[in-house]
N, C-alpha and C positions, 0 to 999 in steps of 0.2 A: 679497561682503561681507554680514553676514547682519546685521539691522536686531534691537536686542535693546528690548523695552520699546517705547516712543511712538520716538527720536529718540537713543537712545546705537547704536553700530557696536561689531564687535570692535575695531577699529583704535584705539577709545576707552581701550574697556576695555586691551587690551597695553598701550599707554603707558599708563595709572594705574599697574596691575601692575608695570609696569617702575620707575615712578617710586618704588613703595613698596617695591619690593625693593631700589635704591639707596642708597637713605636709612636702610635698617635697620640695615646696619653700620658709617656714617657716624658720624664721635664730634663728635656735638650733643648739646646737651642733651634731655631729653624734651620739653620745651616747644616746644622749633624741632619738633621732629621729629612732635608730635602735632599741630600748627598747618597745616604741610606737607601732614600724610596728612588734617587735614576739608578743608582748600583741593582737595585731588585728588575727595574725596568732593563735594563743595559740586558742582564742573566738572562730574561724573558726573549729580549729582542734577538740576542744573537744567537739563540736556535732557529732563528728563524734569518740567519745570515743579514741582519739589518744591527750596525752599529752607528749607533747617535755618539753625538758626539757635543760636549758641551760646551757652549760660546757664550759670547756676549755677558754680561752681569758677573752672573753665576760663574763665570771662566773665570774672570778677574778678582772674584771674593774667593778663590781657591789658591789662585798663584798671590796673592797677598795675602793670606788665613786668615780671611775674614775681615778686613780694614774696609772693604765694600761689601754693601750690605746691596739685597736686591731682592725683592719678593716673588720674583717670578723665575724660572728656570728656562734659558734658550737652548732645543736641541735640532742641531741637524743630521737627519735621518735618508736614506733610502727607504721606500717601502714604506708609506704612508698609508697606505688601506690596510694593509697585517701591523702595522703598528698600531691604528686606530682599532682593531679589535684585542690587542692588550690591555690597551689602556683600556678601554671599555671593561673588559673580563678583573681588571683589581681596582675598579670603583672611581678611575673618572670620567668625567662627564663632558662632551659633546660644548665647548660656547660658540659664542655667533665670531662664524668665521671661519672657515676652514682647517687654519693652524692654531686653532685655539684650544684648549684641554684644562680643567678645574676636577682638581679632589675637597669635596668641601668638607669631609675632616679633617685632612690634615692642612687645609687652609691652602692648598699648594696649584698655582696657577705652573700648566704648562705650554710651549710655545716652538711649533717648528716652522720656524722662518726660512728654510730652504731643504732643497733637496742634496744638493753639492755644497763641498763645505769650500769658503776662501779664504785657502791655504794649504799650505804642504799635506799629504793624509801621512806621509813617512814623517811628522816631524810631532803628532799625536802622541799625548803624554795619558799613560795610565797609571792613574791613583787607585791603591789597593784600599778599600773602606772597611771588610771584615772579611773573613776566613771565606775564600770562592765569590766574594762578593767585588766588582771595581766599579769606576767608571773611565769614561774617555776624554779628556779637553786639549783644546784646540792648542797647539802649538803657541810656547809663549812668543816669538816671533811674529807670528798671524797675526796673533790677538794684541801686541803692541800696535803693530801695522795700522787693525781696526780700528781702535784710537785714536792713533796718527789719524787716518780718515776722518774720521767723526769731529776730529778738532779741525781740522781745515774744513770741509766741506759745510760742516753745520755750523760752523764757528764756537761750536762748542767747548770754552773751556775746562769744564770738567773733564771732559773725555783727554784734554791731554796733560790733566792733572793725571790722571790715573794711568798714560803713557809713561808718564814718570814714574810712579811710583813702583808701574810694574818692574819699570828699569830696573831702579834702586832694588827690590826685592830681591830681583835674579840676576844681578848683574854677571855674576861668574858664568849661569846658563847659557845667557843671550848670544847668539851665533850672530854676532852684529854684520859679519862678511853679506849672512845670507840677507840680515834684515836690510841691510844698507841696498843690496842689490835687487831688492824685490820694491822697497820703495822709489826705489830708480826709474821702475816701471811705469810708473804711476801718470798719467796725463798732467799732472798740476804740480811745478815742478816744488811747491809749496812741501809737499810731503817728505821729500829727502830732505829740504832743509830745515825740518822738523824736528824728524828721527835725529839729523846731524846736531842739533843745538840741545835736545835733551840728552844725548850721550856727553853731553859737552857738560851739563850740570849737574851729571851726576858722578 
């Protein structure tokens, strides 16, 4: 058994492989089926002490169950060269770019947009997907924050349609102490008065 990386086996990698080939032609939705294949990547990655961690889209189609939809998966990782030969070893492919990764069976674009994640690593929520199987996302806090951003800065309204909605979803979760305090930080004082008027409509 030949030892690949720090602490992954083949025996690893075949079942991932196995498990992703399974699932391909199984009729789920994308969302079960993209959730499944980071949960196989997550298993893979953290023998090799690298946890991604899931943001942007895909974070917010999770803590809403699915009300956003998004085709591609954003993860931030440590260890980008031993994560790019995972992915490589259960079948994706290399796009133009550095952070860029495609499985063309299972239709599933991936994306690591950074190496450091922003936001709390202690405030990381772990969703259990099957038996030894999870993933990791981004603190609902952060990920409202993001939003809040995205809607100020880009003037993007969606983004702070979906600040809301995250609201609304978790309202009981939301540690507003911390969220109120970290958008306090923020250069543009746009942002806390943001956060402060969506907690206000929901």
């Amino acid at each position: 058994m030949v030892e690949i990386g720090h602490s992954i086996f083949e025996n690893n990698i075949k079942e991932i492989q196995e498990k992703i080939t399974f699932i391909q032609d199984q009729p789920m939705e994308s969302f079960q089926k993209n959730i499944k294949v980071i949960s196989y990547l997550t298993f893979l990655l953290e023998k090799l002490n690298i946890r991604p961690i899931i943001v942007g889209g895909h974070a917010v189609e999770i803590y809403t169950m699915g009300h956003y939809t998004t085709v591609d998966v954003d993860l931030v990782l440590n260890g980008r060269e031993l994560a790019a030969k995972v992915f490589e070893m259960v079948g994706f492919k290399k796009a133009p770019g550095y952070r860029h990764w495609y499985h063309e069976e299972l239709g599933l674009p991936l994306e690591i947009p950074d190496d450091v994640l922003a936001g709390n690593m202690d405030r990381i929520l772990q969703v259990t997907v099957e038996d030894d199987f999870h993933v990791y996302v981004i603190g609902i806090e952060d990920l409202i924050l993001d939003r809040v951003r995205a809607a100020v800065y880009w003037k993007s309204s969606a983004d702070q349609e979906w600040a809301l909605l995250l609201m609304k979803s978790q309202f009981e979760e939301i540690d507003f102490d911390y969220l109120e305090s970290e958008a306090g930080k923020e250069p543009d004082i746009n942002i806390i008065k943001l956060v402060k008027k969506l907690k206000k409509e929901v």
